[in-house]
C-alpha positions in Angstrom: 93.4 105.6 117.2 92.7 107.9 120.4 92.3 111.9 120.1 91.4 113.0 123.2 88.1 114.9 123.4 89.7 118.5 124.2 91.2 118.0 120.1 87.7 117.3 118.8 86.2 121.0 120.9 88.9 122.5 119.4 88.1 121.9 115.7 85.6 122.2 113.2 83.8 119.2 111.7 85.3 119.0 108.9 88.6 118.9 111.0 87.2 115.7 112.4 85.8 114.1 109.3 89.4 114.9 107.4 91.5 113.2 109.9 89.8 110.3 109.3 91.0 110.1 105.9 94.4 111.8 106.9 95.7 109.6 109.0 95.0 106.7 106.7 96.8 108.4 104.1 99.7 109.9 105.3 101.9 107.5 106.6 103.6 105.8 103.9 104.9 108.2 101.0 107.7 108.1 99.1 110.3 111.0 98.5 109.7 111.8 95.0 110.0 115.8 94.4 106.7 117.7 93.4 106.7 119.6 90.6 106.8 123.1 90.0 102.6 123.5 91.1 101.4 127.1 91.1 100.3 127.0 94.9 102.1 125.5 98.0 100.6 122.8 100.2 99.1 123.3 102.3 97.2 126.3 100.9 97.0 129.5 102.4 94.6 131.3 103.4 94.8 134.2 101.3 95.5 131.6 98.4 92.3 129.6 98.7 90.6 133.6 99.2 92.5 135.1 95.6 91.3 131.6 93.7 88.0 132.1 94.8 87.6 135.8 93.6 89.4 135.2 90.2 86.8 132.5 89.4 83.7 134.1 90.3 83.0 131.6 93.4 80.7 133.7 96.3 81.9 132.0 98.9 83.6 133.0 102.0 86.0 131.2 104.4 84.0 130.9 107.7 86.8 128.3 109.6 90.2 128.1 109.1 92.4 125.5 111.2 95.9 123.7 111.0 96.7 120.3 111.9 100.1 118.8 112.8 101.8 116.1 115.0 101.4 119.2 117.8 98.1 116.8 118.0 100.1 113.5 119.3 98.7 111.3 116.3 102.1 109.6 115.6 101.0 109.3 111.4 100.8 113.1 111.7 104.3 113.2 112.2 106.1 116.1 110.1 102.7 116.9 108.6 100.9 119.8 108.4 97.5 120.0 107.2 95.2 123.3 106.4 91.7 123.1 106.8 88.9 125.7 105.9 85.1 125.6 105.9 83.6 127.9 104.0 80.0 128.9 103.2 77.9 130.5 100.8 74.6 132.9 101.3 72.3 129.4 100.4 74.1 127.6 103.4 76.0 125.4 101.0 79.4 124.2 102.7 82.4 123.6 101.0 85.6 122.4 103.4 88.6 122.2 101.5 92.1 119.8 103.3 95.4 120.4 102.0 98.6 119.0 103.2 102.0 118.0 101.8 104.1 114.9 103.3 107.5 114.3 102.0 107.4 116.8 99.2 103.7 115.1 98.3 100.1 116.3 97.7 96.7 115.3 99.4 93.8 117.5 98.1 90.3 116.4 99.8 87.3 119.1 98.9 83.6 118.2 100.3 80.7 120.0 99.4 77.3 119.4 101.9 74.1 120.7 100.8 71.1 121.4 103.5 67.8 119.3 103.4 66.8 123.3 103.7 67.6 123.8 99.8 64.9 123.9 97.2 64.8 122.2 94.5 65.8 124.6 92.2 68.3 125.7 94.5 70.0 121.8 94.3 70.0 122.3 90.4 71.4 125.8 90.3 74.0 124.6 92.2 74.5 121.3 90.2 74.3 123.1 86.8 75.7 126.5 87.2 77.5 126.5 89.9 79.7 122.5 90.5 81.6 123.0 87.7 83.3 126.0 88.5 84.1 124.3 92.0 85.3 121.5 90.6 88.1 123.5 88.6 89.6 124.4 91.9 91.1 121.2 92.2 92.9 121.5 89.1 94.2 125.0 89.8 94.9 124.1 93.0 97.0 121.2 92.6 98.0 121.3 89.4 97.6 119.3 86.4 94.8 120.9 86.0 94.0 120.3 81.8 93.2 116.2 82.8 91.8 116.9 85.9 89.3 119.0 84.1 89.3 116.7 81.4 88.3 113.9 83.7 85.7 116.3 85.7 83.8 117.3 83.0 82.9 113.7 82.3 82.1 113.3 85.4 79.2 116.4 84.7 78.5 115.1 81.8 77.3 111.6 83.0 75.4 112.9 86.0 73.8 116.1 84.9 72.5 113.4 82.0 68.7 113.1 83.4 68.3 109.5 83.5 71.2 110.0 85.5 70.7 112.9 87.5 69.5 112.4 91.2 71.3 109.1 91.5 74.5 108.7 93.7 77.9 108.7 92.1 81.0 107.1 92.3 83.7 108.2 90.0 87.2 106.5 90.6 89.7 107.5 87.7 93.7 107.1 87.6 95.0 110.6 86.5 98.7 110.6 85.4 100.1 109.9 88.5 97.4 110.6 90.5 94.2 109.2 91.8 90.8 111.1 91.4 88.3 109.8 93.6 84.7 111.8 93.5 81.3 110.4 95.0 77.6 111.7 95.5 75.7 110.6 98.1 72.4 112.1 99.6 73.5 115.6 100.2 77.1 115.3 100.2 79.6 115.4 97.8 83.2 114.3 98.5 87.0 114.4 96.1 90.2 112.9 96.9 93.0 113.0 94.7 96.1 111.2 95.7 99.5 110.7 94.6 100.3 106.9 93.2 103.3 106.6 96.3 100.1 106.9 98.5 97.5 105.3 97.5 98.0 101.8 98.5 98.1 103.1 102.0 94.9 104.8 101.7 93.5 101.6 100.1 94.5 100.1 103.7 93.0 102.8 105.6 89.7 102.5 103.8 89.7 98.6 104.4 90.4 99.3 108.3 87.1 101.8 107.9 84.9 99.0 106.2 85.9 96.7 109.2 85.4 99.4 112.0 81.7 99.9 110.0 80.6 96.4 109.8 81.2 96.0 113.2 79.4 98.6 114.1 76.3 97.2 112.1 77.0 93.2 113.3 78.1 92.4 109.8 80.2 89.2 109.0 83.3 89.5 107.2 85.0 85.9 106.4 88.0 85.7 105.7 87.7 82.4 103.0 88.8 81.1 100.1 87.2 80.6 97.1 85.9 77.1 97.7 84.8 78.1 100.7 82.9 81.2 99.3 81.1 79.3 96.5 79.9 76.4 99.4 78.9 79.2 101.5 76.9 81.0 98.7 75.2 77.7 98.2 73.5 77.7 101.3 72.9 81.1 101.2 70.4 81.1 97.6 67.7 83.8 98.6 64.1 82.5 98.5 62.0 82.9 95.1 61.3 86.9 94.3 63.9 88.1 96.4 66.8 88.9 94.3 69.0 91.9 94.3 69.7 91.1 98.1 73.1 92.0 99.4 74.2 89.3 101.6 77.7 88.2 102.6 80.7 89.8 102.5 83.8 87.6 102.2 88.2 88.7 102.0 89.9 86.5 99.4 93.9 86.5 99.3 94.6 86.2 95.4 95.3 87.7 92.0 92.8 89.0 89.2 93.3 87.2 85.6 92.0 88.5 82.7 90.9 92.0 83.6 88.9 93.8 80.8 86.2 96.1 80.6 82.8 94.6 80.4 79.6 96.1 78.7 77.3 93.3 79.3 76.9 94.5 83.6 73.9 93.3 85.3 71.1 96.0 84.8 70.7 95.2 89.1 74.4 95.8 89.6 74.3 99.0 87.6 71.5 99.8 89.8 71.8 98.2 92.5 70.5 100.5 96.0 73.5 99.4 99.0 75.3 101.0 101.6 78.1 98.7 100.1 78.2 98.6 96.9 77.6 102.6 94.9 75.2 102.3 91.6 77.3 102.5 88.2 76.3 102.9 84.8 79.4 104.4 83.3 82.0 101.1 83.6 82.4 97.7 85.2 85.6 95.9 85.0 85.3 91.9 84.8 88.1 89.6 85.4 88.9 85.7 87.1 89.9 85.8 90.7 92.0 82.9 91.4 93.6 81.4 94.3 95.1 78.5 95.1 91.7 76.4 95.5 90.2 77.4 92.7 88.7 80.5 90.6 85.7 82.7 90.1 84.8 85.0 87.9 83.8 88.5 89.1 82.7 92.2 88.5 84.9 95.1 90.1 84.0 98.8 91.0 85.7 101.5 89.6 89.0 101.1 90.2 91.9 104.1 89.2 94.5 100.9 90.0 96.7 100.2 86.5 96.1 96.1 85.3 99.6 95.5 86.8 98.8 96.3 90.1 95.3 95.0 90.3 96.8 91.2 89.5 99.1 91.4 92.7 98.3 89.4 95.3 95.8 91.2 97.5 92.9 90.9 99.4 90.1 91.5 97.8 87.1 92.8 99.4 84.1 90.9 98.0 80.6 91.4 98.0 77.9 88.7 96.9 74.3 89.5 95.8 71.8 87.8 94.1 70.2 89.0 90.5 67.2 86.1 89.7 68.1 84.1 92.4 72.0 83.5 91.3 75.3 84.9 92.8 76.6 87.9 91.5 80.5 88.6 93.1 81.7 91.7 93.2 85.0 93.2 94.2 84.8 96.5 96.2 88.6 97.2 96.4 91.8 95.0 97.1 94.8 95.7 99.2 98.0 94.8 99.3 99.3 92.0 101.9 
């Protein structure tokens, strides 16, 4: 994708960070109506401004900028997309991305907190002052009694103190939407997602994780499973170096047997990667077959039902070693 460098002077950072995700999102949506939602995407101004007031939120809207296909990014055609940035007297940033697409909703909210902050201001904000943010995305795009539902687990696991100051990655199916939250270093980042686009975001994530490993001279192979269990072979890590992230392989196949499993590797729980997030709350376990053989595997947090996670996708998998033997784990799949 090319934006020409006059677009990127024209808008804000969280304009470019949000058209990342945008354009991966936007292009394939059905035509189902939405519901009757209390507030219009993309939000106004003066809507995001009376939400903030009724709930007590001291923040003020410091950017405010629209994106459409005036921009000549052909998946932004017929979409329109509102972002604002908005700031509070600690420095905290909040950018909030709205846009409809064929009678859908997108909602993306980030939240970036300065090295600057003390410690006590981090916790004010975690324990006092997240959970009324967070209830903007159920106000703001409506169903907001699971949404809240869902979020206030989400608080509840972290602000737990053997869990507090860890990353997190929260993936949950909501209705018909996807919830997606993470935590990681000072920034703190929700999607949610209507079902008829999610499988194109999936892809636009995957094209992301290819762009990245690039970037960082990391192998993906494309294998099978034969071929990723000969491959792993070779690859055992020497004595007392376990825990060690070290290929990366794309299977085309189908997950068996999907269940939740309790008995997780204490390393994958806690494991410290760029690519693959700690998890304490839930692993899902299942076989990954293909037509040379099978293996069984963990998988991330996925807000995909059991009937789409056995389609035949390609599944991103990631190998690591806990006491010197293979540990597979699948990041996310996508469609074919």
């Amino acid at each position: 994708m090319n934006i020409n460098n006059n677009i990127f002077k024209k808008v804000s950072f969280w304009v470019v960070a949000v058209i990342v995700i945008v354009v991966g999102i936007v292009i394939a949506f059905g035509t189902n109506p939405i519901n009757d939602y209390q507030y219009q995407f993309p939000l106004k101004t003066e809507d995001i401004e009376k939400v903030l007031a009724e709930q007590g939120i001291d923040m003020v809207i410091v950017d405010s900028n629209t994106i459409d296909d005036s921009i000549n990014v052909p998946a932004l055609n017929n979409v329109t997309i509102n972002i604002a940035t908005l700031r509070n007297d600690d420095n905290i940033t909040f950018g909030i991305s709205s846009q409809d697409r064929d009678n859908h909703k997108v909602l993306n909210l980030s939240w970036y907190l300065p090295k600057t902050l003390s410690s006590e201001q981090v916790n004010d904000f975690f324990y006092n002052e997240l959970s009324k943010q967070f209830e903007l995305a159920g106000i703001f795009y409506g169903n907001k009694k699971e949404l809240d539902k869902e979020l206030d687990k989400l608080l509840d696991y972290y602000l737990d103190e053997k869990n507090y100051n860890n990353s997190f990655f929260w993936n949950k199916r909501v209705g018909n939407d996807h919830l997606r939250v993470s935590k990681n270093n000072q920034t703190i980042s929700m999607l949610i997602i209507p079902d008829e686009g999610y499988e194109t975001y999936l892809n636009s994530r995957n094209e992301a994780w290819k762009n990245t490993a690039e970037i960082d001279n990391i192998n993906i192979y494309n294998s099978t499973i034969v071929e990723m269990k000969e491959s792993v072979k070779e690859d055992i890590p020497v004595e007392n170096k376990s825990d060690i992230v070290s290929q990366h392989f794309v299977i085309k196949g189908q997950l068996k047997n999907i269940k939740e499993n309790k008995k997780v590797p204490t390393a994958l729980m806690n494991i410290n990667s760029n690519y693959l997030m700690p998890n304490k709350d839930k692993y899902l376990s299942a076989k990954l077959v293909d037509n040379t053989g099978s293996v069984d595997v963990f998988l991330q947090m996925t807000s995909l039902k059991p009937n789409q996670l056995s389609m035949e996708r390609n599944h991103n998998v990631v190998v690591f070693y806990n006491n010197n033997e293979p540990v597979y784990v699948v990041r996310f799949s996508t469609l074919n």
